[in-house]
C-alpha positions as CSV (number, residue, x, y, z in Angstrom):
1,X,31.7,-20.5,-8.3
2,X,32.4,-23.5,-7.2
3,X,30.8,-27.3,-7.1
4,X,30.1,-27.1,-3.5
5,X,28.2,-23.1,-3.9
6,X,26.8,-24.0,-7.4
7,X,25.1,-27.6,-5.4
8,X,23.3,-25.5,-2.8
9,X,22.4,-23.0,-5.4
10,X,20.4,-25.4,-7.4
11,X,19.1,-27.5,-4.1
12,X,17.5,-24.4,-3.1
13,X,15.6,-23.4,-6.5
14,X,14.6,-27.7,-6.6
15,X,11.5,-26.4,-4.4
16,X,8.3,-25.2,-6.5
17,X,7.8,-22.5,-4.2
18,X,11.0,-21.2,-2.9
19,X,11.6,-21.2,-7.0
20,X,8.2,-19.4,-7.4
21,X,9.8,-16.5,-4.8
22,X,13.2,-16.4,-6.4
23,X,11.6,-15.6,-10.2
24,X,9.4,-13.1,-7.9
25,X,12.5,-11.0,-7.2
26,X,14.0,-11.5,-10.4
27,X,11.0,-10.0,-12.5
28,X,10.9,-7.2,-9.4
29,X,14.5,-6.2,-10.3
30,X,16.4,-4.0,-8.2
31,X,14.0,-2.4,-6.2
32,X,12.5,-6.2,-4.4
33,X,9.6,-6.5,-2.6
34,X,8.5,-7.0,0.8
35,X,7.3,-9.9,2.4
36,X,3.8,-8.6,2.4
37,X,4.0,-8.1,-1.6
38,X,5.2,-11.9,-2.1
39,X,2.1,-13.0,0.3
40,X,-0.1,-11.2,-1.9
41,X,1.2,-11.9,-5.2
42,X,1.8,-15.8,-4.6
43,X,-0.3,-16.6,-2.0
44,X,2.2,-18.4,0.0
45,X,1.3,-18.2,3.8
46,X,3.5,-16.0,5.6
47,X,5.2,-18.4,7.6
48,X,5.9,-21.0,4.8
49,X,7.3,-17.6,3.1
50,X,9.9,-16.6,5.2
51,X,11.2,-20.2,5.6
52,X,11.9,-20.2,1.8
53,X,13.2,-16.8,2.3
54,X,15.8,-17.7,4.3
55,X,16.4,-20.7,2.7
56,X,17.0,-18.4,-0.3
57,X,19.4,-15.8,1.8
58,X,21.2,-19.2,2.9
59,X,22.0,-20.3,-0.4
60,X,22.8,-16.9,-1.5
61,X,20.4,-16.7,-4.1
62,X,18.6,-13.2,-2.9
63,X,20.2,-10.6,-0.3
64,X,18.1,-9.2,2.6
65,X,17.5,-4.9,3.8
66,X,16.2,-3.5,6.1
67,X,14.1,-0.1,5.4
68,X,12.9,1.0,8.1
69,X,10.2,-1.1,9.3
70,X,10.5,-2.8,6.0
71,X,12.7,-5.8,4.9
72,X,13.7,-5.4,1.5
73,X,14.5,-9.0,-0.2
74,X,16.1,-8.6,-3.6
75,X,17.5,-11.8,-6.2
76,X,21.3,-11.9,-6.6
77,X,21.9,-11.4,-9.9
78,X,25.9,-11.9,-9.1
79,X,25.3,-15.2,-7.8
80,X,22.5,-16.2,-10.3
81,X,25.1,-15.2,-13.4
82,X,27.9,-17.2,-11.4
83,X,25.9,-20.0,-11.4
84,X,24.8,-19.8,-15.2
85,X,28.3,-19.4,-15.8
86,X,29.7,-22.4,-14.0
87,X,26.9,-24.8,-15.6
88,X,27.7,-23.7,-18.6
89,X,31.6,-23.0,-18.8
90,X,32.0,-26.2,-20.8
91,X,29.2,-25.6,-23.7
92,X,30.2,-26.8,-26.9
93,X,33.1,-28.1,-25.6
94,X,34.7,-25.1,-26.3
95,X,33.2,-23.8,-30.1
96,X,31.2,-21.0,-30.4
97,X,27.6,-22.0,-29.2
98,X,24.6,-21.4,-31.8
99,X,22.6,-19.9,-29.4
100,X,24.2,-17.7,-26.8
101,X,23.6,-18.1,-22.8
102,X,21.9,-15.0,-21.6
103,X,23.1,-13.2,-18.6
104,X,20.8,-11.5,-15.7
105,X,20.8,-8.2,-15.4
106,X,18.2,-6.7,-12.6
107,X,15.3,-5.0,-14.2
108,X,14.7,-1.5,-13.2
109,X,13.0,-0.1,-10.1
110,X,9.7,0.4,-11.6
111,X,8.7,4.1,-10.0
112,X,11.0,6.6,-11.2
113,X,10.4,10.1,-9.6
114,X,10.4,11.4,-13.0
115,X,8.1,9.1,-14.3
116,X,4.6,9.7,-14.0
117,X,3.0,6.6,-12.6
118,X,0.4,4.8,-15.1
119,X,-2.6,4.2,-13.9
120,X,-5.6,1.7,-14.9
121,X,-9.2,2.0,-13.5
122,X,-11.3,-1.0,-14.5
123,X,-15.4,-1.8,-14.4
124,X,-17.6,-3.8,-16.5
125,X,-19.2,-1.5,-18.5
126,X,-16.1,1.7,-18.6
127,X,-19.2,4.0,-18.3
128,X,-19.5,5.4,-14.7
129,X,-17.2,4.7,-11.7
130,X,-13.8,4.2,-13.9
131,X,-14.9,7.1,-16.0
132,X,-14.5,8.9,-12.6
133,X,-11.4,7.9,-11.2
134,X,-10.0,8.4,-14.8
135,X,-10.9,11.9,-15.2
136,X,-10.7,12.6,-11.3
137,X,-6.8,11.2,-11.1
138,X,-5.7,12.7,-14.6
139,X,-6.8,16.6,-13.2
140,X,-5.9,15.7,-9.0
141,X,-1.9,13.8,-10.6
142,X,-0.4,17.1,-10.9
143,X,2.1,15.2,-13.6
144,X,3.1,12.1,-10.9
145,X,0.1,9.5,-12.2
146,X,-1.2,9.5,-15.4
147,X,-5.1,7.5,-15.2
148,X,-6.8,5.4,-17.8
149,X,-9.8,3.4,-18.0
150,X,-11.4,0.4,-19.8
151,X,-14.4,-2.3,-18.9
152,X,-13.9,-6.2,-19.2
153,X,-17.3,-6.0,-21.1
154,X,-18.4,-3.0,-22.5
155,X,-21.6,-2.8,-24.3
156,X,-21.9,-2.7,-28.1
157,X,-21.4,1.4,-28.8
158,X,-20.7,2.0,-25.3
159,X,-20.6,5.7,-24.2
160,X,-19.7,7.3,-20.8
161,X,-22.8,7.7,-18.4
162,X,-23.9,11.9,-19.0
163,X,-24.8,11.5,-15.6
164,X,-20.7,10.9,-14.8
165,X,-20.2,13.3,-17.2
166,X,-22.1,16.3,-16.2
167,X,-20.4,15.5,-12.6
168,X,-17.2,16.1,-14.0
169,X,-17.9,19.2,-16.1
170,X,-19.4,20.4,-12.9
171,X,-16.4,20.6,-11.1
172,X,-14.6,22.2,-14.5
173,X,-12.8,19.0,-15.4
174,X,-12.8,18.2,-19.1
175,X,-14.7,15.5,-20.7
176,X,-13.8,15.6,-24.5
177,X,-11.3,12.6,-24.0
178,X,-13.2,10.4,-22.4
179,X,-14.3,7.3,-23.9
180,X,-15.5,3.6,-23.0
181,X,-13.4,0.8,-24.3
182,X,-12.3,-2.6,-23.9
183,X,-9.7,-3.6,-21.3
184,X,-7.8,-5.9,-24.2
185,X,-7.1,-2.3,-25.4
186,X,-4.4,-2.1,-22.6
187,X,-2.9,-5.8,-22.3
188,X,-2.0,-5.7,-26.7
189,X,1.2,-4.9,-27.6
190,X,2.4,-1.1,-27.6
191,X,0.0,0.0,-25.2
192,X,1.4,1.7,-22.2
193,X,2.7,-0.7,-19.3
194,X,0.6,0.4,-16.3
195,X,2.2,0.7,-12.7
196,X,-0.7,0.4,-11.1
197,X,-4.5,-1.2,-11.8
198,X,-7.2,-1.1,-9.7
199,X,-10.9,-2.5,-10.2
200,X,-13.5,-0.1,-9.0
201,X,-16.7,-2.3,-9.2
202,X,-17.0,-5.9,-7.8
203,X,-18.4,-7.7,-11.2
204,X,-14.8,-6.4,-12.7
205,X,-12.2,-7.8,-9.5
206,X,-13.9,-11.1,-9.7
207,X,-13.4,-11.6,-13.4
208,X,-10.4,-13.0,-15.3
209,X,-7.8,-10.6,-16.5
210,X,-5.6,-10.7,-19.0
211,X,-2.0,-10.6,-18.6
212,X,-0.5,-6.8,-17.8
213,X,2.6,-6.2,-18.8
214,X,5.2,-5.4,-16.6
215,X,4.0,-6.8,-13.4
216,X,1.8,-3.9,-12.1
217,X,0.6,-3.6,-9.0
218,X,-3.3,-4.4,-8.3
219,X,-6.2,-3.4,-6.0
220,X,-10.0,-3.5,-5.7
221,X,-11.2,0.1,-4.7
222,X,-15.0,-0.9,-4.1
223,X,-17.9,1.5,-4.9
224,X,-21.8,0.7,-5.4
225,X,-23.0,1.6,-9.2
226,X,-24.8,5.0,-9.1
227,X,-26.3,4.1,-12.7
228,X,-28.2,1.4,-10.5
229,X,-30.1,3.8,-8.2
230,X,-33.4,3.9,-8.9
231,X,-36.0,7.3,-8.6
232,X,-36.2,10.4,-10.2
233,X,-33.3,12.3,-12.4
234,X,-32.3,14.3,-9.2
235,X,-32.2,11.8,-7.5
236,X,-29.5,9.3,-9.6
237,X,-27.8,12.7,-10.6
238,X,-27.0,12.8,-6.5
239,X,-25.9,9.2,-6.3
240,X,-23.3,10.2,-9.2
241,X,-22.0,13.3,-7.0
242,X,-21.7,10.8,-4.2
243,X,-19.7,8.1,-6.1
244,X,-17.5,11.0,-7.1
245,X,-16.8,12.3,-3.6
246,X,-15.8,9.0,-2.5
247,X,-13.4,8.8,-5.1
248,X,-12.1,11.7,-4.6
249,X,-11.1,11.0,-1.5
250,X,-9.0,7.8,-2.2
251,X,-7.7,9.5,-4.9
252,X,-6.7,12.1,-2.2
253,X,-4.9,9.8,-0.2
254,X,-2.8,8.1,-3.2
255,X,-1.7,11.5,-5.0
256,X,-0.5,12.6,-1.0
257,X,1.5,9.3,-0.4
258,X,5.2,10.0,-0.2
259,X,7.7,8.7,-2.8
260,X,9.1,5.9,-0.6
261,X,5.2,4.8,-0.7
262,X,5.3,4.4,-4.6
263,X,8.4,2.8,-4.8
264,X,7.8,-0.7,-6.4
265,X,8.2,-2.3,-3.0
266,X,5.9,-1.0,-1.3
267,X,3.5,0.1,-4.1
268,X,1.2,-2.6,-3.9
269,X,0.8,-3.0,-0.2
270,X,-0.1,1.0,-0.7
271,X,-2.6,1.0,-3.0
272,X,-4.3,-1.7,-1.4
273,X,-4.3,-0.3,2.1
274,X,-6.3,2.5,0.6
275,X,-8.7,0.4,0.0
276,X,-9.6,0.3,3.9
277,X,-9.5,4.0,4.5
């Protein structure tokens, strides 16, 4: 690289945004994200977006692909190591440096059609509507998701609804696993990295999360709590069955996406578009 290349490099990363994008694509590795994806996950209007992405594409710093309908933007790591070598090729003045300069190397797609995709269903309590969608997706998957499920405030001792239970067993799925627990559970260290999480009651997506590992994608699959119908046993035993049908059917609609659907670029644009069907 040289002065001229390594100049508009860095005068195209001086931007707070445009820099925000660029470590967007690095941590998304080789399999980039779509426009859409950077909209949602910075909150950069689209417009201002694809001025910094071609600003970006310009200066060489992330390459462009089209995919159909889809444009594909992806960070050079070629250029980015170029550059880290050029700015650095006179450390030390030549002696060995104490700490070494790393080197970029793209992260992995993060769907792999022989990986099983993670999945994390969140709620307040963990007791009801992500009981659900745990047991529902873990029995639906057929091996290509495997669910979990966790509240950002479970009650002292809390135990799965019986009402979400006797759903379940009606249908023959097993129950014996199930358990409510505390989403920290799944952001500590050695817990599985999650592909995909998805609230499932409104108190849950407005509340702070912690920090996931691994970037996964996120959604808010809406349902009103049947444990907050009110009349006779019958009667909140139905709202239950109902809750679970509606389920269902989303988780219907994920398990039948097709591969290209679940790649990392387009998996969170897909899971939240099933949040309007």
């Amino acid at each position: 690289m040289d002065e001229t290349t390594a100049v508009s490099a860095l005068a195209a990363l001086a931007q707070a945004a445009r820099l925000r994008v660029f470590r967007a694509l690095v941590v998304a590795g080789d399999g980039g994200l779509i426009p859409g994806a950077l909209v949602d996950q910075l909150g950069i209007a689209p417009n201002t977006l694809s001025f910094h992405l071609k600003e970006l594409v310009h200066a060489g710093l992330i390459s462009q692909e089209r995919q159909g309908r889809n444009l594909i933007y992806r960070a050079a790591f070629g250029t980015m190591n170029a550059l880290l070598r050029y700015l650095t090729e006179n450390c030390c003045e030549g002696a060995p440096c104490a700490t070494p300069f790393p080197t970029c190397h793209p992260k992995p797609t993060m769907t792999n059609p022989s990986k099983p995709l993670n999945v994390l269903f969140l709620c307040t309590h963990n007791s009801g509507r992500s009981i659900l969608a745990e047991a529902l997706l873990n029995a639906l998957g057929a091996g290509r998701f495997i669910a979990y499920s966790a509240g950002s405030s479970p009650r002292e001792n809390q135990q799965p609804n019986p009402m979400a239970l006797h759903v379940l067993q009606s249908v023959g799925i097993a129950t014996d696993t199930l358990s409510s627990k505390n989403w920290d559970v799944f952001a500590a260290p050695g817990a599985p990295v999650m592909d995909i999480i998805i609230t499932v009651c409104d108190n849950a997506a407005g509340e702070v999360c912690p920090v996931w590992p691994g970037h996964p994608a996120t959604a808010h699959w809406g349902y009103a709590d049947p444990a907050e119908v009110e009349g006779s046993d019958a009667h909140k035993q139905e709202a239950f069955r109902t809750t679970f049908q509606l389920i269902k059917r989303r988780l219907e609609l994920l398990i039948n996406l097709p591969e290209d659907k679940l790649e990392q670029a387009l998996l969170q644009s897909s899971v939240r578009q099933l949040a309007k069907d």
